[in-house]
C-alpha angles and dihedrals in degrees: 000000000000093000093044089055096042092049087044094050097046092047102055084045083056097043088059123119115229118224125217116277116262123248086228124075105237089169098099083039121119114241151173149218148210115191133176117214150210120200125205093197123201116280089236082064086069087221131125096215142322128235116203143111148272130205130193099214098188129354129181136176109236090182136001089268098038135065120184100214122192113196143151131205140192136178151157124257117205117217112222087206103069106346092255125152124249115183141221138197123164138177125202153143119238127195109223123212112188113191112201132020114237147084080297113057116180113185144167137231148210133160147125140246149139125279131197116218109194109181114198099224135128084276104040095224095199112168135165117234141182112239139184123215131182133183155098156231155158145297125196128186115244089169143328089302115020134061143179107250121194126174150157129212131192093210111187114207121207100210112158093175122029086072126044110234090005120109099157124043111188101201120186105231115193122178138180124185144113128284123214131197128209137221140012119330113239125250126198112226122251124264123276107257120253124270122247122200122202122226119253112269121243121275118258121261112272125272106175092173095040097230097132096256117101126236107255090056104039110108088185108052128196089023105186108262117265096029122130108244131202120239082276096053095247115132116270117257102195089190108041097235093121096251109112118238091249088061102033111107091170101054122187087033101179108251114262097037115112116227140196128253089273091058090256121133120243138199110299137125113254125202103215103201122206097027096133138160142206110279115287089352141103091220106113122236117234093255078050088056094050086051103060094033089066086057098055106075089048083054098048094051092064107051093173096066129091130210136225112205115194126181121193141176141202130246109290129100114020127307095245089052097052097040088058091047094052093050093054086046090053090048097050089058097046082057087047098054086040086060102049087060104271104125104251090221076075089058132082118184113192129169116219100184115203096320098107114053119174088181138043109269091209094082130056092233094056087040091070102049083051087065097074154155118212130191117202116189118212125188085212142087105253093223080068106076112231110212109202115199 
């Protein structure tokens, strides 16, 4: 009968068919067990065999190679004497060794408990007694979570008074049941995903002056630091007198005045263009005023300059005549820069008649260069003559 139940045993664990692995890992995973048993008891029991059950209350891998088990068992023993029923319940803690990872799990087993042997006889002998088993066996996965679980044990009981002159009882324990395991399976985190480094970017176009214009469109190289530049990375010249403002020591110089290195203006005779009047008269005209008024702020910028204002005509009229007009006309403009703020102790108004001419006056087209306004700049106090060679 011990051989039947062990064959028996084995070959369902062998006809049975092995699922597919899970995704998830179960193995560090709690878990539990129901087995049914069969029990070859020692000859001195006077008993063939023994039915009963075994449970795993509570297992848990403790490594990858050990397993700390929990279980308790009872049966039935059978006396061949007179048919009559001894019992068995035992506790203990076993210590689980599988052997190998995979849908078939062999393993071994070793561990320790207590065992009541309770004999039904007239004096109902019942003791509690250590005992040692050792074993194995074989799991084998019926899904992510079950499994068929076979195995044998060699317990050997310590009773020193159930049975005259028998201190030690070696019984044969076979079982064969499912094991279940409990929780969530454990899944290792995926990978962390690959870095990917950017390339460098490219470097930034070259500046060698740092003006904020790069070098393949700077026109001025190697600007001073520190130095507004145009679109084109030359340095800004507000007024337009080709002195940049860096330089410029003479800002807002009027357009058409020639100027030093500095930005100053220097001597020179200045046609001032535009500067009209009302016919045969000294009052200016409004495009007159907006002319003048662009020369102001040059002229006030350089308080140590004096100004020659000249006012000619052309040929027509007496001399005598002209020459009046364009006195009052060079005196209305000397009043009109006055009172725009230049000292009129810097101003000189003289009228020079027709005495001058820069065109021929027999032509409309000469006459009317002829009708001028000329600024001459001097770099000395009017009240010094100058004497020209």
């Amino acid at each position: 009968m011990r051989n039947t139940a062990l064959a028996l045993m084995l070959g369902l664990g062998v006809t049975t068919a092995l699922p597919t692995m899970a995704a998830g890992d179960l193995s560090r995973n709690p878990y539990g067990a129901v087995l049914g048993s069969y029990v070859a008891p020692d000859k001195d029991r006077d008993a063939d065999y023994g039915i009963g059950g075994t449970v795993i209350f509570f297992g848990k891998p403790l490594t990858d190679h050990v397993n700390l088990e929990f279980s308790g068992f009872g049966n039935t023993l059978r006396r061949g004497s007179d048919n009559g029923d001894d019992s068995q319940f035992g506790l203990g803690l076993d210590f689980v060794f599988p052997l190998v990872k995979g849908p078939i799990r062999p393993f071994l087993l070793l561990g320790a408990g207590g065992v009541r042997d309770q004999l039904d006889t007239t004096n109902d002998t019942d003791s509690i007694n250590p005992y040692l088993n050792a074993g194995g066996g074989l799991l084998i996965a019926l899904s992510e979570r079950f499994a068929l679980r076979a195995e044998a044990r060699y317990l050997m009981d310590f009773n020193n008074s159930s049975y005259p002159n028998k201190d030690q009882l070696a019984d044969g324990r076979f079982g064969l049941g499912v094991q279940y395991i409990f929780g969530k399976p454990y899944v290792a985190p995926p990978p962390p995903a690959p870095v990917v480094v950017a390339p460098p970017p490219p470097p930034p176009p070259a500046d060698s002056d740092r003006d904020g214009v790069i070098d393949a469109n700077d026109k001025c190289p190697n600007t001073p630091a520190g130095v507004k530049v145009d679109a084109v990375g030359c340095p800004l010249d507000s007024d337009g007198d080709g002195v940049a403002d860096y330089l410029d020591k003479c800002p807002g110089t009027p357009k058409g005045f020639k100027v030093d290195a500095e930005g100053c203006i220097i001597e020179q005779t200045i046609v001032l263009r535009g500067v009209n009047f009302e016919y045969d008269k000294d009052q200016l005209t409004a495009e007159a005023k907006t002319i003048l008024d662009a020369v102001v702020p040059g002229l006030a910028a350089q308080p140590k300059l004096t100004l020659e204002i000249g006012g000619h005509t052309d040929s027509r009229g007496t001399d005598a005549y002209n020459k009046a007009l364009s006195q009052r006309r060079a005196n209305s403009v000397k009043a009109y820069l006055a009172g725009k703020g230049v000292a009129p102790e810097r101003l000189a108004a003289v009228g020079y008649g027709e005495s001058k001419p820069v065109a021929d006056n027999k032509l409309e087209a000469g006459r009317s260069e002829n009708r001028r306004v000329e600024f001459q700049v001097l770099n000395k106090p009017l009240t010094v003559k100058v004497i020209k060679k």
